[in-house]
N, C-alpha and C positions, 0 to 999 in steps of 0.2 A: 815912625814908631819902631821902637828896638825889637827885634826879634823875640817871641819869649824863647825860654831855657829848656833843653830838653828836658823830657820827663819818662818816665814809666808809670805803667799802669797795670795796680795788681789790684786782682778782681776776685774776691772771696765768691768762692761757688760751690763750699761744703755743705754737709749734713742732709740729712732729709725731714721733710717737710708732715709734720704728723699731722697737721687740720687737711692737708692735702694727702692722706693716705700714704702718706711716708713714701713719696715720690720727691726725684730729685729735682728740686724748681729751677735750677739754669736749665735743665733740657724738655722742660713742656715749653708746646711751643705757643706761638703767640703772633699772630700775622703771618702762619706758614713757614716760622722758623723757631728754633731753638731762641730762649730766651738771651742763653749765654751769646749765640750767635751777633745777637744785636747788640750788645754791650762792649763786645769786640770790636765791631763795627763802627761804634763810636769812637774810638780809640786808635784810627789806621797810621795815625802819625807817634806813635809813641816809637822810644826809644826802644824798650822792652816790652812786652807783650806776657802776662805772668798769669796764671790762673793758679789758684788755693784751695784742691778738692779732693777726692777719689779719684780713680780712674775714671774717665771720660771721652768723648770726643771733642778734640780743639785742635784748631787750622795750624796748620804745617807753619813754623817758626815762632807758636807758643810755646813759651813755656809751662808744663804742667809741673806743682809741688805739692806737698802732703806738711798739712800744720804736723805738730806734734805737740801731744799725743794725738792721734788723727780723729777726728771729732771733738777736737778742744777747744773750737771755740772760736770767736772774733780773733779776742788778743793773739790766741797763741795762731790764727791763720796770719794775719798780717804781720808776726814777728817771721813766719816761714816763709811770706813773700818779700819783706824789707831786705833778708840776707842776699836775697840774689840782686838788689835794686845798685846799680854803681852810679845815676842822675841824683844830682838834687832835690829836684824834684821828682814826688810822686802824686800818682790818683790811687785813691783808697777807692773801689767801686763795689758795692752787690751782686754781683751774679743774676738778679733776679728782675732787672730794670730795664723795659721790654722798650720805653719811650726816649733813654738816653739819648742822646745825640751829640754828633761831635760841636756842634755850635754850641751845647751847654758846656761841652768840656772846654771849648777855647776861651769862654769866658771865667771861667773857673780860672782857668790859666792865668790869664789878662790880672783877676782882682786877687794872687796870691801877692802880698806886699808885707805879709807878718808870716808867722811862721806856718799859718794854716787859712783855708777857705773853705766854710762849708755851706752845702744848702741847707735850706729849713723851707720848710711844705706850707701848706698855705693858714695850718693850725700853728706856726711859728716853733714847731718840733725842730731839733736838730736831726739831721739826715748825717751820719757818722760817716755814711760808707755813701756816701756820693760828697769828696772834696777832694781836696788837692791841697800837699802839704810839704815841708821840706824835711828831707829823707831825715836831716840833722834830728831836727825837733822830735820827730820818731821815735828815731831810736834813744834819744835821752828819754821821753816819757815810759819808753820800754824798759830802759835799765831799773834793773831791782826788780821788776815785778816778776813773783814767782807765785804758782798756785791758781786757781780761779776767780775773776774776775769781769768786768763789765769793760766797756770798748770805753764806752764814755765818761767812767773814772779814770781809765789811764790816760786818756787827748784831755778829761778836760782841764786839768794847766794848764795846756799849750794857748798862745795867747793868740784867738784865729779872728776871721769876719766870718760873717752872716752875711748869705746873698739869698734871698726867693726868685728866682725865675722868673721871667713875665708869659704868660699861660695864657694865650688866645680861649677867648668863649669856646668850648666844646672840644679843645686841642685835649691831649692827655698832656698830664704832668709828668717830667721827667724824673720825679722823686716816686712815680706809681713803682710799688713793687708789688709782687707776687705771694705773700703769705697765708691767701686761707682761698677757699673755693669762690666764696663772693668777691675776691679780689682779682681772681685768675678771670672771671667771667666777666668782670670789669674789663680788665684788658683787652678780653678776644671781645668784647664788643666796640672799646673805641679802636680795635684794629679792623673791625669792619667785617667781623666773622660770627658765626651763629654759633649754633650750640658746636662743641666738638669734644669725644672725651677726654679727659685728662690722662694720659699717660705718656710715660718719657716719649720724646725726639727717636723717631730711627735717626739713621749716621746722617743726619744733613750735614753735620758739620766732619770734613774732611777724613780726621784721623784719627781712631783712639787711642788713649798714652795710658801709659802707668804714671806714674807722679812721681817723682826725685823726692827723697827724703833732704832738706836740708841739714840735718845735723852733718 
């Protein structure tokens, strides 16, 4: 089997979270770490290592950037991580995806064969920000769009697959994110933890950065 190509992996981990108390969901943790931590983690073989947020704590040789206008949004995070991306390939990933793993992203990898690969959860929703895509197709879906918009009006041209995961009875799915209370308490129970309260991470994760404007 041919090696796959390398890739970067840029990980949207802006905004706060208002059903959660306007707390920043990459750093509640979730099995004793930072959410963002694990999403990292899934990811050790990438090329580039790119996060998309405020200032934060991220491991020494990530990259931290700032979308602009900062709180703008999907499109305008992923055109702020695109700019620094020089692979072909990239993973568009959540910030907020506590069950990621690198075994979903190498098959991600494996079934990129069109311009895009994404999941879809077990209700056959598309999952935007858990696929892997080629930087090309990107940034053509990016050209022209100016103003506020939706993630999945701008990708959906792009002509991609559909993968669902295969999800062991009682396993989490790696499409679980983080977006409301009932969600977060989902997680910390299939990570095998009780009640805990919800608020930010102290520094588990290494170092805190300011974020590079990319303009």
């Amino acid at each position: 089997m041919d090696p796959l190509p390398p890739y970067t992996a840029v990980v949207l981990a802006g905004g706060k979270a208002a059903r959660l108390g306007g707390q920043a969901k990459p750093q509640l943790l979730v099995g004793g770490r930072p959410i963002l931590a694990a999403v990292l983690e899934a990811v050790p073989d990438a090329d580039r290592r790119i996060v998309v947020g405020p200032p934060q704590p991220v491991p020494p040789g990530v990259l931290l950037v700032r979308e602009h206008p900062p709180g703008g949004g999907p499109v305008a995070a992923v055109r702020a991580g695109l700019a620094e991306v020089e692979t072909d390939v990239v993973l568009v990933l959540a910030g907020d995806l506590p069950f990621l793993t690198a075994g979903v992203v190498g098959q991600l990898r494996e079934r990129l064969t069109t311009d895009g690969v994404l999941v879809v959860d077990d209700s056959a929703r598309d999952q935007y920000l858990l696929g892997a895509w080629r930087s090309a197709a990107l940034r053509g879906a990016l050209a022209g769009v100016h103003g506020p918009t939706s993630l999945r009006r701008v990708l959906a041209p792009i002509a991609v697959r559909r993968w669902r995961p295969d999800v062991a009875a009682g396993q989490p799915p790696p499409w679980l994110d983080c977006d409301t209370p009932a969600d977060l308490a989902r997680a910390r129970a299939l990570a095998g933890e009780g009640a805990r309260p919800q608020r930010p991470a102290p520094s588990v994760l290494p170092r805190f950065q300011e974020p590079t404007d990319p303009r």
